[in-house]
C-alpha positions as CSV (number, residue, x, y, z in Angstrom):
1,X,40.3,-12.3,-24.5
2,X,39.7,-8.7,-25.7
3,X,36.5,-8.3,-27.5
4,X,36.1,-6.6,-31.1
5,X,36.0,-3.4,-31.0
6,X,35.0,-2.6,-34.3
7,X,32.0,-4.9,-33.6
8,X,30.9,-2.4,-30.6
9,X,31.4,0.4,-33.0
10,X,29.1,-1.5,-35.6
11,X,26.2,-1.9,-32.9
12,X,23.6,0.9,-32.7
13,X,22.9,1.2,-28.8
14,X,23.6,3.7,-25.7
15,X,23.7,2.9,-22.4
16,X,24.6,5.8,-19.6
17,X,26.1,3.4,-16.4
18,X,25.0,4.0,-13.2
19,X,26.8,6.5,-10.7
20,X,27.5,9.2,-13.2
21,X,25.9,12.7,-13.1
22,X,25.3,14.6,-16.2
23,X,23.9,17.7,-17.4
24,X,23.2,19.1,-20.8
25,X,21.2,18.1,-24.1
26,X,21.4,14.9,-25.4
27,X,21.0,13.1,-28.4
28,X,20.7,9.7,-28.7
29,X,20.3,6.9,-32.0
30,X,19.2,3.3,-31.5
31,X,17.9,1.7,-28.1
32,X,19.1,3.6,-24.9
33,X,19.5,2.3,-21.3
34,X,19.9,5.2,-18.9
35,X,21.2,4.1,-14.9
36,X,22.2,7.5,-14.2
37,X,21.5,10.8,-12.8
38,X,20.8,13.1,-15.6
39,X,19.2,16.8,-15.6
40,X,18.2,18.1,-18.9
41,X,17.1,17.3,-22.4
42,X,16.8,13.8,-23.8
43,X,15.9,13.6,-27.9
44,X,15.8,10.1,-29.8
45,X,16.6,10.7,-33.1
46,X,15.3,7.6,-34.2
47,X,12.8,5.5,-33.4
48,X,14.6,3.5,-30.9
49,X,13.1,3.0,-27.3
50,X,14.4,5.0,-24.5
51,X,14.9,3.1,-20.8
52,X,15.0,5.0,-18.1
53,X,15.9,1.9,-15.5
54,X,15.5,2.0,-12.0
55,X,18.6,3.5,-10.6
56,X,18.1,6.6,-13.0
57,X,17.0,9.8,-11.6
58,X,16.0,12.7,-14.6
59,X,14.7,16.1,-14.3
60,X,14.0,17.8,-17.4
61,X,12.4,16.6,-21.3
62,X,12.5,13.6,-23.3
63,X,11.1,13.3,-26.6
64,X,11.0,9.8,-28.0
65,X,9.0,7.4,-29.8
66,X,8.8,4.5,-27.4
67,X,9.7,5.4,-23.2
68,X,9.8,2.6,-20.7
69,X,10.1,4.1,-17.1
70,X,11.9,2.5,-14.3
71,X,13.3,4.7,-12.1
72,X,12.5,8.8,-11.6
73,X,11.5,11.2,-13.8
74,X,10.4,15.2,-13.0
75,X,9.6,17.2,-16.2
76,X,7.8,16.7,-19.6
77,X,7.7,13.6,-21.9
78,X,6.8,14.0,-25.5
79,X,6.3,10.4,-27.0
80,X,5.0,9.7,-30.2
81,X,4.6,6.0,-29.2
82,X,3.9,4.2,-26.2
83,X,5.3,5.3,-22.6
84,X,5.4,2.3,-20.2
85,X,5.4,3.4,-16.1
86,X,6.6,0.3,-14.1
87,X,5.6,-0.4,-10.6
88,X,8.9,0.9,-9.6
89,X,8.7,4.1,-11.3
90,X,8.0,7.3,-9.6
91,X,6.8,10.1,-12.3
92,X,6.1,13.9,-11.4
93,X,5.0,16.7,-14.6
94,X,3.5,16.3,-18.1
95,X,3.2,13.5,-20.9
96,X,1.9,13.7,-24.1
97,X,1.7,10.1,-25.7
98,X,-0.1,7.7,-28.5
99,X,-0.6,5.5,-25.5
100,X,-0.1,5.2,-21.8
101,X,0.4,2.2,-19.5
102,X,0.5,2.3,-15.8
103,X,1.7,-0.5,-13.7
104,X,0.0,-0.7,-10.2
105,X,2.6,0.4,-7.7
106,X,3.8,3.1,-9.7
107,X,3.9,7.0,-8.3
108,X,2.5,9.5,-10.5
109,X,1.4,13.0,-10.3
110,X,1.1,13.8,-14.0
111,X,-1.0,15.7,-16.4
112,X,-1.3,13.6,-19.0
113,X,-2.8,13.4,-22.6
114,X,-2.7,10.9,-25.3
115,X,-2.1,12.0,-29.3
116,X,-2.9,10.5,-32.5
117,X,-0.6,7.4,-33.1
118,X,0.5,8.2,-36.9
119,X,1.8,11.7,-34.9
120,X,5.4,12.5,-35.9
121,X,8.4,12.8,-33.4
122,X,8.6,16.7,-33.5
């Protein structure tokens, strides 16, 4: 049976599959999943929380409300919410949150610094 498609087009979500490589800015609306390799520039443009799951691998910025980390990140995080780092997650640069939760078993080498909560996404 062939699914809907107008109810996929209806849904608000991203998710970036696993064994791509991609390079650029980019811009995302409503909950994101990323499994993939990607160097560059992340921006929410909502509210939405950002997954980066454990197969992904990013180097460069993400600016976000909520971030859950998985997988690897290298670079700077700008998150006017809360930035989860799993046990799984390996973390190397700079994050500037409302809050900041690391799991034990996590990697980080981060310089890290917490804002005020009612801060807006910039």
């Amino acid at each position: 049976m062939i699914p809907n498609t107008q109810d996929l087009t209806q849904q608000n979500f991203s998710i970036v599959g696993g064994n791509s490589q991609l390079e650029g800015t980019f811009h995302f609306k409503g909950e994101t999943r990323i499994f993939s390799q990607i160097k560059g520039e992340i921006i929410m443009t909502d509210y939405a929380l950002l997954s980066l799951e454990r197969t992904a691998v990013m180097e460069g910025e993400i600016k976000c409300q909520d971030l859950n980390i998985a997988g690897c990140f290298k670079g700077k995080i700008e998150a006017s919410g809360n930035v989860t780092v799993h046990p799984s997650a390996s973390v190397e640069g700079t994050i500037a949150s409302a809050n900041l939760m690391i799991a034990p078993g996590a990697v980080v080498n981060i310089d890290a610094q917490t804002l005020e909560e009612d801060q807006d996404q910039k």
